[in-house]
C-alpha positions in Angstrom: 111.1 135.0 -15.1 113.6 132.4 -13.2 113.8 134.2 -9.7 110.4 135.5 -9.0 109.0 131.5 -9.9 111.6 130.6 -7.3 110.2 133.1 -4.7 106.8 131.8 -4.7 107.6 128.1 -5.0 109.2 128.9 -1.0 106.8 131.3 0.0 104.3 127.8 -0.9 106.9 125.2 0.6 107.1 127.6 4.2 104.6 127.6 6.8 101.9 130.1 7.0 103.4 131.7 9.9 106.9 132.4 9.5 107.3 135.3 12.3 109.9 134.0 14.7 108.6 134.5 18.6 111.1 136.3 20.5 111.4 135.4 24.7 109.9 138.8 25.1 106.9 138.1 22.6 105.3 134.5 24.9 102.1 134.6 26.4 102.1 135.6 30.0 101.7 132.1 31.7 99.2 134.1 34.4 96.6 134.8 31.8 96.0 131.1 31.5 93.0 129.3 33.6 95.1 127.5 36.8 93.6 124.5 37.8 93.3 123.4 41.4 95.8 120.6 42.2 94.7 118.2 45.3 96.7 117.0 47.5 97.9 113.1 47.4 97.2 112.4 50.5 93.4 113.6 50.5 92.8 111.6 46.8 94.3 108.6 48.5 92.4 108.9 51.7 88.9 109.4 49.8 89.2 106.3 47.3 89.6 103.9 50.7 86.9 102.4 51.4 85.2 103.3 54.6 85.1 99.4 55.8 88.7 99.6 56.3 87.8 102.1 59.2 88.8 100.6 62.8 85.7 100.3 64.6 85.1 102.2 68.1 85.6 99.7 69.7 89.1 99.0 68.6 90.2 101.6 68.2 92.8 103.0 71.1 91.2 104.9 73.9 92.9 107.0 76.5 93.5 105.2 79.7 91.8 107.0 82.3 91.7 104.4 85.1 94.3 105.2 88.0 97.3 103.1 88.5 96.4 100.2 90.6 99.1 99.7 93.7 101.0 96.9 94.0 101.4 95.2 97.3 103.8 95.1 98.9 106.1 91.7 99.6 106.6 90.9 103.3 109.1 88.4 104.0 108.7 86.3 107.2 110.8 83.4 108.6 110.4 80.2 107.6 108.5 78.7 110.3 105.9 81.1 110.3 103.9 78.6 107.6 104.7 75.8 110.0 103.9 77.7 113.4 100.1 78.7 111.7 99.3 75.3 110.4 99.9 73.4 114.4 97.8 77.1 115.3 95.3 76.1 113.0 94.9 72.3 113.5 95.3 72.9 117.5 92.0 75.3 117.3 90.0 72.3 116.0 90.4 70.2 118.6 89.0 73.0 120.8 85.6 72.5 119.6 84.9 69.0 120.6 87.0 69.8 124.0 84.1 72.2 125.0 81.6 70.1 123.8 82.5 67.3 126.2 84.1 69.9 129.1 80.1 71.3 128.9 79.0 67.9 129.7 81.2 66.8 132.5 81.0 70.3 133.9 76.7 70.2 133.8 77.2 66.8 136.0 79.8 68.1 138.6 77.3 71.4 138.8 74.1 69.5 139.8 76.2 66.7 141.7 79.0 68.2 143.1 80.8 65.0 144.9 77.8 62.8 143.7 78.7 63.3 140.0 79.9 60.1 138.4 83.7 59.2 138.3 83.7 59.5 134.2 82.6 63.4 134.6 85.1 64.1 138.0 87.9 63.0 136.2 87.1 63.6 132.1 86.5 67.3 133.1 90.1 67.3 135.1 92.0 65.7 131.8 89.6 68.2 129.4 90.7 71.4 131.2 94.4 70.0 131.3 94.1 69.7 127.6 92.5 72.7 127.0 95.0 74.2 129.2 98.1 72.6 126.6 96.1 73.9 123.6 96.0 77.5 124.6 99.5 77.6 125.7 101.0 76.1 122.5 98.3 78.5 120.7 99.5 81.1 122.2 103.0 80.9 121.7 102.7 80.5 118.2 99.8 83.0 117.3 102.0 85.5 119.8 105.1 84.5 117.8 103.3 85.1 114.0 102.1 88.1 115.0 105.5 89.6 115.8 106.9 87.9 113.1 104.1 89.5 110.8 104.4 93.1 112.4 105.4 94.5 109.2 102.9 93.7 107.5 99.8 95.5 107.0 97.3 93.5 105.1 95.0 91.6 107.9 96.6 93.7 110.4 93.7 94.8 112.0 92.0 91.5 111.9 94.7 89.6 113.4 94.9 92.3 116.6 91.2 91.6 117.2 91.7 88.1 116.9 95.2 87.7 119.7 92.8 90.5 121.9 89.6 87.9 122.1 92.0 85.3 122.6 94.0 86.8 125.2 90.6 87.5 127.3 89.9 83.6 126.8 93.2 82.7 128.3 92.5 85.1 131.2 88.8 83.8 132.3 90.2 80.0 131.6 93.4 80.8 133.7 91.0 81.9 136.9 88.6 79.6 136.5 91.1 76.5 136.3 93.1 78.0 139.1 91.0 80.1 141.6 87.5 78.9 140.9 88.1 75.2 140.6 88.9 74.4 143.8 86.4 76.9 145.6 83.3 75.3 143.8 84.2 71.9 145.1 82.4 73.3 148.3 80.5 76.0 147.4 77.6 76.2 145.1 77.9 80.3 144.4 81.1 79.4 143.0 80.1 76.3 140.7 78.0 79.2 139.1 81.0 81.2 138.6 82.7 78.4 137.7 80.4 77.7 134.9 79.3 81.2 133.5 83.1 82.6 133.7 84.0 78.9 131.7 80.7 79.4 129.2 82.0 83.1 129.1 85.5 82.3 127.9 84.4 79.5 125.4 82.5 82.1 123.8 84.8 84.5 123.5 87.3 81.8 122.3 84.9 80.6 119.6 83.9 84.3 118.9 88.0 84.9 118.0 88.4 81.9 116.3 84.9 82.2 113.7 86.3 85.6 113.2 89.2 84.2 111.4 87.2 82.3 109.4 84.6 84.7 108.1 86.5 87.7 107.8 89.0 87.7 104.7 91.2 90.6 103.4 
């Protein structure tokens, strides 16, 4: 009566399932349902908010614009600051030498010997000034421009300006020298006298504006 009591007390006490599960006896793992993993990255990127989200305007664009060149540094001598500031100043006093050299000049053209002594000998001492301005002008506009041969910014406007300049010297050079002396007695040469000097202030004034007007 002892043992089979026994029996059933552990058959009671065990669990309801005592077959033992072998490796050979688990469930196949590819029967089960998979479920689909995200990644991090896209979980992360979807829970910021899209505030945070550089405007266009901010945000970095391809630079499309060409490279800009740099100029290039010309070095010129020391006195080539000093030599264009007396070139400067010196073409200032022109303007009030023509004025007055038009005056005296009008009086010795309708009066010849006649003309008063303030025009005979202001328009000698104005064309002897004039004469000193355009040499020392010369020299030193002569003297940049060599000095500034290398470089090419303003080249072109610089050339024009020493050309017109040049043709000034040249009609007051002939009139001073050659027509001067022949209009003292002739009145066909007082007119050349006067349109060649006219003709030459123009051209003088026409050089110098352009330097004024025309920046690089």
């Amino acid at each position: 009566m002892i043992a089979p009591v026994v029996a059933l007390l552990i058959a009671l006490a065990g669990p309801a399932d005592t077959t033992r599960l072998l490796p050979d006896s688990l469930p196949v793992l590819d029967t089960l349902p998979v479920l689909p993993i995200q990644p991090v990255e896209d979980s992360l990127s979807e829970r910021i908010p899209s505030r945070l989200v550089l405007p266009i305007s901010l945000q970095l664009q391809p630079d499309t614009t060409a490279p800009r060149k740099r100029r290039k540094s010309i070095q010129v001598s020391d006195w080539y600051e000093r030599r264009l500031r007396i070139h400067r100043y010196l073409a200032y006093t022109t303007i009030p030498l023509y004025a007055f050299q038009a005056i005296a000049g009008n009086q010795l053209f309708q009066e010849s010997s006649g003309a008063p002594e303030w025009a005979k000998t202001g328009h000698r001492v104005g064309a002897t000034a004039l004469a000193a301005v355009f040499t020392v002008n010369t020299v030193t506009g002569l003297w940049n421009l060599w000095d500034s041969r290398s470089a090419p910014q303003g080249r072109t406007r610089r050339t024009i300006h020493t050309i017109l300049m040049l043709a000034s010297d040249a009609g007051f050079t002939y009139t001073g020298i050659k027509l001067s002396n022949e209009a003292e007695n002739s009145l066909e040469k007082r007119k050349q006298h006067r349109n060649l000097a006219y003709a030459s202030m123009g051209v003088a004034i026409a050089g110098s504006g352009m330097m004024l007007i025309w920046r690089d």
